[in-house]
N, C-alpha and C positions, 0 to 999 in steps of 0.2 A: 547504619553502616551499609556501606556498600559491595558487592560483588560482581566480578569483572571476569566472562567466559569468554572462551575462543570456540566458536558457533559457525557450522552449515546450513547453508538455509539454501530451501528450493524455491523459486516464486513463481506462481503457476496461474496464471492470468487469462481471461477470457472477454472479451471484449464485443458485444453485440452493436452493431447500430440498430437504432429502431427508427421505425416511418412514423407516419403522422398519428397510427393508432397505438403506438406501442408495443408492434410485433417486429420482433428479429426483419432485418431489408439486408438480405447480402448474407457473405460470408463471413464467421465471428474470426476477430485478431487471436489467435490466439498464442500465449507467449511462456515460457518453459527455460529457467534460468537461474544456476546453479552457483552461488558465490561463499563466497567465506566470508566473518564479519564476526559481529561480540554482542554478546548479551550482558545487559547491564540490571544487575537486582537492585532495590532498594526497599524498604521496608513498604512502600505505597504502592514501588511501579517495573515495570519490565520497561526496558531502553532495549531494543532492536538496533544494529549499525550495520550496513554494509554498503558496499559501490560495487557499480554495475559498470563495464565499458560498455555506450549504447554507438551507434550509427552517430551519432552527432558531439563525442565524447563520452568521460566520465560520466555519471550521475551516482552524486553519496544519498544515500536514504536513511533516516531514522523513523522509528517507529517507536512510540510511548502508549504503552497498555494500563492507564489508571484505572478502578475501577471500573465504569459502564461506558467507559467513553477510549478511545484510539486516535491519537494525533499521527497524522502521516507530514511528514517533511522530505521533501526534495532538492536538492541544490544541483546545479551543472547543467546539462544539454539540456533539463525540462526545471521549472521553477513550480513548485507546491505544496499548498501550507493546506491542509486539513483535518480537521477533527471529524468521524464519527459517534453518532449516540444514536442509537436504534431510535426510527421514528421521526427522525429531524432532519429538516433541511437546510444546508449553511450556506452562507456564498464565499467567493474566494476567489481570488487569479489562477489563470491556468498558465501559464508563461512558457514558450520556445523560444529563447531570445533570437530577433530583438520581437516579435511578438508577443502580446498580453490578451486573452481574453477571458470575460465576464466566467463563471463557471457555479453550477449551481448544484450542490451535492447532496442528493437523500440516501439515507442509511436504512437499508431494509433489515440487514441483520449481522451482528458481531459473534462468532462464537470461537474463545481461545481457550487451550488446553497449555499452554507452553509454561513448563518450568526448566530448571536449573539442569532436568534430565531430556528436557526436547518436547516436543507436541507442533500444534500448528494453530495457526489463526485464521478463520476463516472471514470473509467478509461481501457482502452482497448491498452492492448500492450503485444507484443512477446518477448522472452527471451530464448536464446539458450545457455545453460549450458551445457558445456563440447562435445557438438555437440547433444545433445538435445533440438527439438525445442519444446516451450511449446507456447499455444496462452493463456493469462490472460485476464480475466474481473472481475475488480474487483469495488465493491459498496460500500460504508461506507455510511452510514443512522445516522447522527446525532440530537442528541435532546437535549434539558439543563433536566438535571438531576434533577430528584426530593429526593437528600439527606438530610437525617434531620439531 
């Protein structure tokens, strides 16, 4: 059986480039962004959903918290298909249409607290796009939405 919340979520994002040794080169991105969206239970798995208006449109996100592993989906102004599992590295498209690049993602660490009363997810992982390396850490702060 399924259960279907009306959810706030913050997503607090930090984004480093790194140079050839792997140390922070510059100033990190970092991004702080507040939307409404639904949390989906189901006996296995947590469904995250929300949209974002970015600079280049829409962008809808879901996020699926199975067990040890986190799928990220993106549709809209960026295209992104990724699963997390602590430890491993995946490959995948990184897409701003109409550009696609190669994108290669290791997962240093997942840690979530979120249930049907809020928590957050946390996640830490690199991602080398087109031969740029970037180190991610990224926070989602969930709460049940107070919509009238």
């Amino acid at each position: 059986m399924a259960y279907i919340y009306d959810f706030e979520y913050t997503v607090h994002s930090v984004i480093d480039n790194l140079n050839e040794v792997g140390l922070p080169d510059g100033e990190p991105e970092i991004s702080i962004t507040t939307v409404k969206g639904f949390l989906k239970r189901t006996d296995d798995a947590l469904l995250i959903t929300y949209a974002e208006q970015m600079d280049g449109g829409k962008l809808l996100t879901d996020i699926e918290i199975s067990g040890d592993s986190v799928s990220l989906r993106r549709r809209g102004s960026v295209v992104f298909d990724v699963t997390f599992r602590e430890g491993e590295t995946l490959s995948t498209v990184y897409s701003v249409p109409p550009y696609s690049f190669d994108c290669a993602v290791r997962t240093r660490r997942i840690r979530n607290s979120i249930t049907k009363e809020g928590g957050e997810l946390n996640l830490l992982y690199s991602m080398n796009i087109g031969g740029q390396e970037k180190n991610v850490r990224m926070k989602i702060s969930a709460r049940p939405s107070t919509r009238a």
